[in-house]
N, C-alpha and C positions, 0 to 999 in steps of 0.2 A: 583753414587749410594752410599747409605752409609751405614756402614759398619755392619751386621749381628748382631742383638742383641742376650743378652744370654735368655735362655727361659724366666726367671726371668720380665725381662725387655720387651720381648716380651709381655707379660701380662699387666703390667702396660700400654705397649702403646693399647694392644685390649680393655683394658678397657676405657681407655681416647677418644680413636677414635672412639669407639661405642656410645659414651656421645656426643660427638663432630656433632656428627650425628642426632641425635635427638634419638636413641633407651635411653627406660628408665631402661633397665634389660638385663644383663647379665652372662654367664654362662659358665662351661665346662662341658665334660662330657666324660667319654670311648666310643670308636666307638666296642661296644659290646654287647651281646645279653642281652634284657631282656625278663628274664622269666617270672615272674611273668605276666608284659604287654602280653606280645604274647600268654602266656594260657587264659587273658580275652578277648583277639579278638578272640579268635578260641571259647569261651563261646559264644559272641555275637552272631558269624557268625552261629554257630550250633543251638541255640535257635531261629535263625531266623529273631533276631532284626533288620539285616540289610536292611531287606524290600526288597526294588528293586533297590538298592543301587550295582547293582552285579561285579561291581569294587573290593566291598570289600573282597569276597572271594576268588577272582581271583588274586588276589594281596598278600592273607594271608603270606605263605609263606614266600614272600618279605620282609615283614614288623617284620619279628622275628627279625633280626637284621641288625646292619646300614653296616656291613659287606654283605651283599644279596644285596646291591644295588650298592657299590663300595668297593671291597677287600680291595681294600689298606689304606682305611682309617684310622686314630689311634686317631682321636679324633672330638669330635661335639663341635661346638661352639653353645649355645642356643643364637638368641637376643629376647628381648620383646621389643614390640613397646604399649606404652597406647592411647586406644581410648576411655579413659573416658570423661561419656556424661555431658555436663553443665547443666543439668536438669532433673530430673526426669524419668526414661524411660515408666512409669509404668501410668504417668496419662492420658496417650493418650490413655490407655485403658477403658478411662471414658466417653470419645468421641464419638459415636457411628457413627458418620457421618462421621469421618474423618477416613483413614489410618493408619494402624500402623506398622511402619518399623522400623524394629530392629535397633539398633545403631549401629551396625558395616554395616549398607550397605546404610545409611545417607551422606553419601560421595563418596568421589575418590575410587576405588577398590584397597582394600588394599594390595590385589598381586601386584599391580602394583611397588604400596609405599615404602612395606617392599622390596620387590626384588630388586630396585634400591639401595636402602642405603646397602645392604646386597653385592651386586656386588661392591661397591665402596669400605666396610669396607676389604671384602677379597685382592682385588686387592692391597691395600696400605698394609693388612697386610704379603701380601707376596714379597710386597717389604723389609722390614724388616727384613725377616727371614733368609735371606741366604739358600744351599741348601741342600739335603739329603746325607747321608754317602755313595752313591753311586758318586757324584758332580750333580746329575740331581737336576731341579728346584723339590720344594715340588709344590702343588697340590693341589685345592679346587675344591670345586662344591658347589652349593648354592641353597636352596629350601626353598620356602614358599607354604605349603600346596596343592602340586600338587605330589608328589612323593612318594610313598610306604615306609612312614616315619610313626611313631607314634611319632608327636610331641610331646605331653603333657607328655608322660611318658618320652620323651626326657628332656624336662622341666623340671620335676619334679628332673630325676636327674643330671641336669645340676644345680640346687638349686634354679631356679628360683620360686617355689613354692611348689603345690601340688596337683594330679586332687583330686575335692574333692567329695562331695557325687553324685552333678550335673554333675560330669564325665567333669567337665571341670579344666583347671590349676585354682589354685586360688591362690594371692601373698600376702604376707603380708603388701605391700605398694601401691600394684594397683588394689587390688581385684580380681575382676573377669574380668576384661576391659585390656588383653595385647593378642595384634596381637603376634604370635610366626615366628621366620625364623631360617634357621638352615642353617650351614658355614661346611659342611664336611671337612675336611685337612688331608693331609700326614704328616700334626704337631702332634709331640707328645708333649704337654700344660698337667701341673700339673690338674686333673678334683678337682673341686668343691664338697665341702660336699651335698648330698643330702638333698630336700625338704623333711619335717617332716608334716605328716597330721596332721591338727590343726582343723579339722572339730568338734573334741568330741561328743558330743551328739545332734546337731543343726542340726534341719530335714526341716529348711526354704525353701529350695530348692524342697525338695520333695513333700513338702503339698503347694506349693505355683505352680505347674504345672496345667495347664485348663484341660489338657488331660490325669491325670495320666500315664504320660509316664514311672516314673521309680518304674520299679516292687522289688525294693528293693536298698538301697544306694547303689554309685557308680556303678549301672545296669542301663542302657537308653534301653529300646524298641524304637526304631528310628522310628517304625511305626506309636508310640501313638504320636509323638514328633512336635508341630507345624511347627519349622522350618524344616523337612524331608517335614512337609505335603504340607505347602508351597513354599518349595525351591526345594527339590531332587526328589518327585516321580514326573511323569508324568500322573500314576495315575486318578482316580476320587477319592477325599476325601471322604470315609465313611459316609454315615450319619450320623451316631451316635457322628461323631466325627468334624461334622461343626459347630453343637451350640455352644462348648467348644473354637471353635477359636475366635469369638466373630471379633473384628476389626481387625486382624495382615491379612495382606496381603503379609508380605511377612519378613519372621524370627519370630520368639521370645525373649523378655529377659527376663521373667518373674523369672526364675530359677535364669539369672545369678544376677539381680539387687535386690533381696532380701537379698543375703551373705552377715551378719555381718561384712565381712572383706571389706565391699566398704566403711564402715565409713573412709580406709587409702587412698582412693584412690582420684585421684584429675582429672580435667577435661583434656583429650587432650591437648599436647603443640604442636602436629604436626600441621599445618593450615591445609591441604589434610585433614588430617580425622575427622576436626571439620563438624559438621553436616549444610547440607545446609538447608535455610530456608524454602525453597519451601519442600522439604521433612521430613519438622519435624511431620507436621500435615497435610497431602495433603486433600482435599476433595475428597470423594470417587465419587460425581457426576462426577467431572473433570477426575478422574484415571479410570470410566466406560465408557467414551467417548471417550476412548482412539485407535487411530489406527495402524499398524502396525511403520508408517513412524512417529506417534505423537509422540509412544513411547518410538523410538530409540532415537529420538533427546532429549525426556524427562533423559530417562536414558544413556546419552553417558558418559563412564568413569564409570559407578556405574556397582558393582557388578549385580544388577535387570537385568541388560540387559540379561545376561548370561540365564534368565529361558524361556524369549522370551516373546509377550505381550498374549499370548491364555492364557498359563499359570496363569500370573500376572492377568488378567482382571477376570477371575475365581475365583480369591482369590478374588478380590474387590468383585465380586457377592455375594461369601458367605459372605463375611463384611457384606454388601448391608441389606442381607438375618435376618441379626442379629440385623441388625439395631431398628429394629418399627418405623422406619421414612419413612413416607408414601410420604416425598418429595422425595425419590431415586424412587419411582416407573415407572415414566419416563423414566430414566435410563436405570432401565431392562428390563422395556420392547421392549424397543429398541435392546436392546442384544439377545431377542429371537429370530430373525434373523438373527442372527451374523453367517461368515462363515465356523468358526471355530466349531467343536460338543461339547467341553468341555464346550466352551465358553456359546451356548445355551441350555446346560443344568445345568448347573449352573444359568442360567437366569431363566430356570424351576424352580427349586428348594428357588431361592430369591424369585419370585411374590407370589410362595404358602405360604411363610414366610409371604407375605408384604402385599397381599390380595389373601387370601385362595377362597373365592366365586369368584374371578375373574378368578384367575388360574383353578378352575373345573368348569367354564364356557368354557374355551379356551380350553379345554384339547377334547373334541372327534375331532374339526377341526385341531388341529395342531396334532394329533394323524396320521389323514388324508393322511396328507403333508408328515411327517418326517421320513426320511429314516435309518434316526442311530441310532443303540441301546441304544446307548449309553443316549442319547435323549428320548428315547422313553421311554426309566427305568425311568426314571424322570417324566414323564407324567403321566405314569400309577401308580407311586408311590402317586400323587395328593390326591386320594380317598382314599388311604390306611395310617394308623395311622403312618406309617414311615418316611410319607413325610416331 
């Protein structure tokens, strides 16, 4: 084994061995309470914004600091990993026919990715470290975005950026586009000057959202928020608030790919998280045809799998819905059938889109039939200006 570096040098090698690895940002930070962060979650959670997200209330607490999840910690190591896109994120929303998937769930699932390199970089880096003034070994633990963590503000002052008005990190070299993972230690590592908001006056982010999600900078309403509407509730989508989705079936980047600061950013070096082809631009006829067995095999590895295909194929619907491409209407109508409720009322909801006089045709026999509310609001909604 050889022989315990001084922290100095311990440094030098976390940062070589994080490069070495493919993360493109690095960081330290105190394993200490922030205030400031933990008084805007407890803002969030009190205003409501968390939806039905109810994890995050229940977790509050936890997440004041990195101390409530492991005592003995003294210090966070941030990594960034970049999954910038080779292309444009934003013109697939011109497409009406096809799907639109965020860029970070265009690939491998990035828990996967980051949590491997993040177990590798701790385990070598505590081969180097030698051990605590007690003689016991130091100590890690390693998390990407599963744990009662507030990454971004971890980020922030670990100096990897800064959240900026989109409430997301934003770096000066990768934009808006870095997966975060965090390295807990019983190392005590020199921390890193904090991230400086460089947002100034730039409201891109905020007038560039379909659904007026933030009710004032650095505030998200997660209810207004596409990807909430498409990823976390389980939910029926609001009316009011499925025209606004227009094509995303599943994430948005609208927010993040507008920030001035992607001019620094450059495309993915990881191979895993360059975007596969079949999912840059899917057709939404082939993604509405989809069945349970079609769609694991479609999404195995990708983060989609995770919402299940009821879910997934409901967003296509409202795609579908938005579309005025009267070639999907096959599709849905085929869906009205579907075994699922969300699923065939979302297929409600597209044909009164795709042909109004059809759907209030169909509506007193399938009224007849239909035994779920859920269903049924969709039907009766046909006649009325809401639909």
């Amino acid at each position: 084994m050889a022989d315990p570096l001084s922290p100095a040098a311990l440094r030098r090698f976390l940062d070589a061995d994080a490069r070495r690895l493919g993360f493109d940002a690095v960081g330290v930070a105190r394993a200490s309470e922030n205030t400031a962060a933990a008084a805007g979650l407890e803002a969030f959670v009190d205003a409501g914004f968390h939806g039905t997200m109810g994890w995050l209330p229940e977790t509050a607490s936890r997440r004041r600091s990195v101390g409530s999840l492991w005592p003995e910690a003294r210090t966070v190591i941030v990594l960034g990993l970049n999954y910038g896109p080779d292309e444009d994120p934003l013109a697939i929303n011109a497409r009406p026919d096809r799907g639109a998937i965020s860029v970070y769930a265009r690939h491998r699932d990035y828990h996967d990715v980051v949590k491997g390199k993040l177990k590798e970089l701790a385990g070598r880096l505590l081969a180097r470290a030698g051990t605590q003034a007690d003689g016991e070994p130091h100590g890690v633990k390693v998390f990407v975005d599963t744990a009662p963590l507030m990454e971004k503000p971890l980020g922030q002052a670990a100096g990897l950026g800064w959240q900026g008005k989109h409430t997301n990190l934003v770096s000066r070299a990768h934009g808006s586009w870095l997966f975060l993972g965090s390295i807990l230690t019983t190392l005590d590592l020199a921390p890193d000057e904090p991230g400086e908001d460089s947002c100034g006056s730039c409201r891109r982010c905020q007038d560039a959202c379909p659904t007026h999600a933030f009710p004032e900078p650095y505030r998200l309403d997660a209810r207004r928020c596409i990807s909430y509407l498409t990823i976390e509730t389980r939910h029926v989508v609001p009316r009011d608030l499925r025209a606004p989705i227009g094509n995303r079936v599943y994430g948005c980047d609208d927010c993040l790919a507008v920030c001035p600061w992607n001019k620094f950013a450059s495309a993915a070096r990881e191979a895993k998280l360059r975007a596969r082809d079949d999912l840059r631009a899917p057709a939404l006829s082939e993604l509405l045809a989809l069945d349970d067995r079609a769609f694991r095999a479609l999404f195995a590895g990708s983060p989609i799998k995770r919402i299940g295909r009821d879910k997934f194929v409901s967003n296509c619907l409202i795609a579908a819905g938005n579309s005025a491409d009267p070639a999907l209407l096959p599709p849905v109508r085929e869906r009205l059938g579907d075994a699922a409720p969300l699923v065939r009322a979302m297929a409600v909801w597209a044909l009164a889109r795709l042909a109004p006089a059809d759907a209030l045709a169909a509506r007193a026999a399938a009224l007849h039939n239909e035994r779920d509310d859920l269903v049924r609001s969709e039907w009766d909604a046909i006649d009325r200006q809401d639909a």
